[in-house]
C-alpha positions, 0 to 999 in steps of 0.5 A: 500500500503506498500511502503518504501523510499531508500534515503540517504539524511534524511533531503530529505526522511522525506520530501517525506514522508510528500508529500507522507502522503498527497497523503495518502500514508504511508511509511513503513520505510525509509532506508539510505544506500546499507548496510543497504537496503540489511539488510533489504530486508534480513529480511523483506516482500519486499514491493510493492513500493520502491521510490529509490534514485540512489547514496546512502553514500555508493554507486549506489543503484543498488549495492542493486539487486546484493544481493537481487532479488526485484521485488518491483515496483520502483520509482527512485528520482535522483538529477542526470539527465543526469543518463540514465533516458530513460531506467528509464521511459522505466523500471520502473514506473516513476522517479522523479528530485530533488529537488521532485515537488508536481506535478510531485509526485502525478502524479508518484503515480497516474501512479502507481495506474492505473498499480497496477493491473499489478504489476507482471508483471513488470520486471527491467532489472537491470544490463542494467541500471547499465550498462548505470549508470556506463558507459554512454560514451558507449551510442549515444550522440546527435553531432549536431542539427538543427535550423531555420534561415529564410528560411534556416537550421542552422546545429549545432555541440554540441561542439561548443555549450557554453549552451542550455537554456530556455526563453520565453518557448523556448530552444535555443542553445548558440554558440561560435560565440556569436549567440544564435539558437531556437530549435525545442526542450526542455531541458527535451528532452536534457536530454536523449540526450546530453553526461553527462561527457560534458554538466551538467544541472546547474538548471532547465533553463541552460545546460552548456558546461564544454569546455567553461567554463571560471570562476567559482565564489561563488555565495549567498545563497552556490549556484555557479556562471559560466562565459562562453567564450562568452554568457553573456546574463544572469547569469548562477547560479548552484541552490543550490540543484545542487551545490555537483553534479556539482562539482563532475561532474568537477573532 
């Protein structure tokens, strides 16, 4: 299997390619930037694998296939969530969350295993992705959601919502009236649902509102604390993985 790693972070590509060696699957090379995948792919047999990142040094990996047709299996690893991952899981063969779980890994690569016999037949509409990519408030965003409260359906509208957070294997909803709601629902699901420009996925427990944020403090270990107006249940602490993402998502 010839497989390479798009990824700008080295620290991350070596990594994945240890996790992949485990799997015996050997990278090829690893590449760090658009400038220099364009290069490549100029000038080399494109391979039958590529593990792409999304947000590269020097732009969206996506700037990569306005140059060079590549009909290379993908498989995406983005530390940005709220990224059109519907359209990934409809495109591509899987895509992956930082920070990469061992699990997660050996199930994308089993996925593309099982599909290899098919591989020609997969077709990446790029510039649709890229679309979605650039312009997400274009798309249908999740207004309001509904929760039990006896015998009686709660309506809820995402702006009043302060967070969504998981406990207990349940996802709830944090409200501006100090409540906290249980959805039929999982953060995973939230992901393809809630506007990226308003809610941000600070770890893998908590979505926060940007709207109800209302202090910001340095937490140990470089990660972030968040304050919000009226949940204080528990501490919101932005993981450390998230931290970069998190602040260009406040600008």
């Amino acid at each position: 299997m010839n497989v390479i790693v798009i990824e700008d972070e080295k620290p991350a590509a070596r990594r994945l390619g240890r996790l992949l060696a485990e799997l015996d699957v050997q990278v090829s090379t690893m590449l760090h930037s658009v400038e220099e995948s364009i290069e490549w792919f100029q000038n080399n047999e494109h391979p039958e694998l590529i593990f792409l990142d999304i947000q590269l040094s020097d732009g969206l990996s996506f700037e990569i296939f306005d140059v060079i047709e590549v009909k290379s299996a993908i498989i995406f690893t983005t530390a940005f969530d709220e990224y059109a991952l519907q359209a990934f899981k409809l495109n591509s063969i899987d895509y992956l969350l930082k920070p990469i779980d061992d699990e997660d890994l050996e199930k994308a690569v089993k996925k593309y295993r099982d599909f290899k016999p098919e591989k020609d037949r997969i077709s990446v509409d790029f510039e649709d992705i890229k679309k979605l990519l650039v312009n997400p408030l274009e798309r249908e965003y999740k207004k309001r959601f509904t929760a039990r409260v006896g015998q009686h359906l709660k309506i809820i509208n995402a702006d009043e919502v302060e967070c969504f957070y998981s406990e207990n294997k349940g996802t709830y909803a944090a409200t501006i009236d100090g409540r906290n709601y249980l959805l039929d629902t999982t953060l995973e699901n939230l992901e393809e649902e809630l506007a990226p420009k308003i809610f941000f996925r600070v770890s893998r427990k908590f979505y926060v509102n940007i709207n109800h944020i209302n202090d910001i403090i340095s937490y140990t270990n470089s990660r972030l604390q968040i304050k919000l107006n009226h949940f204080k249940e528990q501490e919101i602490i932005v993981s450390r993985e998230r931290v970069k993402d998190f602040k260009l998502w406040l600008e």
